[in-house]
C-alpha positions as CSV (number, residue, x, y, z in Angstrom):
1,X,-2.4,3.5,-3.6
2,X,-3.8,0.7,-1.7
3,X,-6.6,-0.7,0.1
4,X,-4.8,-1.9,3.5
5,X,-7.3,-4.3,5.5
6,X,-6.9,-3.8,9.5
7,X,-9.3,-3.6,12.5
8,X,-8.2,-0.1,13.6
9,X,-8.4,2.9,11.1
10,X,-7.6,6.4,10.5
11,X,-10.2,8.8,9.4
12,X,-10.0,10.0,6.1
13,X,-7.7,13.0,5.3
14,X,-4.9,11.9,7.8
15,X,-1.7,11.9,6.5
16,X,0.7,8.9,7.0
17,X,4.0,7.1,6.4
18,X,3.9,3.7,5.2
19,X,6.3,1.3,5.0
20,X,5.1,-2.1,3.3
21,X,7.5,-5.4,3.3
22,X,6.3,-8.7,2.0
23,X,9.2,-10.9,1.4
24,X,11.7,-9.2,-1.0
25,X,9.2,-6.1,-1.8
26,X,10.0,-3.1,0.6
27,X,8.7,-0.1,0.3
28,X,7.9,3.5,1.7
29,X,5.8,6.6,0.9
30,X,3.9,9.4,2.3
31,X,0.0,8.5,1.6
32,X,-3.3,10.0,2.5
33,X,-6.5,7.8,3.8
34,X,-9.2,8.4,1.0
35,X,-11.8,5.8,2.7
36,X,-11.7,4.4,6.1
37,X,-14.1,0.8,6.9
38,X,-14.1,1.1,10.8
39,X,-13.6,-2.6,11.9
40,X,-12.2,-3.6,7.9
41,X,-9.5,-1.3,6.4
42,X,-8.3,1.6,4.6
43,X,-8.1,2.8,1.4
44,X,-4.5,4.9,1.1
45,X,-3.7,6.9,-1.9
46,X,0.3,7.3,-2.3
47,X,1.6,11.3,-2.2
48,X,5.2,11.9,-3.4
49,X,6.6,8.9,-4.3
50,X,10.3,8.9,-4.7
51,X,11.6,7.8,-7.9
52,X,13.3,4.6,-6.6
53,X,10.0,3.4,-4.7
54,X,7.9,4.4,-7.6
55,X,9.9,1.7,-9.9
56,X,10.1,-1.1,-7.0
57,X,6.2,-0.8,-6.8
58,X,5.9,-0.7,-10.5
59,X,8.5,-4.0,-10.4
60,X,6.0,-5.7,-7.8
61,X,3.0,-5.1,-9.2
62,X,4.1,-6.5,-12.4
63,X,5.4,-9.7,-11.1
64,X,1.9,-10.0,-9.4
65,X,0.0,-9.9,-12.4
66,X,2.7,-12.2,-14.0
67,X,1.6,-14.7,-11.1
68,X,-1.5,-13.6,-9.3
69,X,-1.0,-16.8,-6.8
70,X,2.2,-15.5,-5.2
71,X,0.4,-13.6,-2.4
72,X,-1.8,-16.9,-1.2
73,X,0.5,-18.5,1.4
């Protein structure tokens, strides 16, 4: 999952679709809130991730903690 910060949130138990693209990392999933921060962010937890978006999150999340940096812009 993820922890998504935005001003607006859902309350928890609503299902979503996400789609999340920072520069060459796309990727989709169905995900559930598990904690909602009215006013912060969400906490989303993932549900039936295809096989192909599974590995291109596994691939990102690697090369983050290869280079924790690359996300301060």
């Amino acid at each position: 999952g993820c922890y998504v910060e935005c001003p607006s949130t859902y309350p928890i138990g609503t299902l979503l679709y996400v789609k999340l693209g920072i520069e060459d990392f796309d990727f989709e999933a169905d995900a559930v809130v598990r904690v909602s921060h009215p006013g912060m962010g969400m906490g989303l937890e993932f549900l039936r991730v295809p096989s192909l978006q599974r590995r291109i999150l596994e691939e990102y999340v690697a090369e983050l903690s290869r280079d924790p940096n690359r996300l301060r812009h």
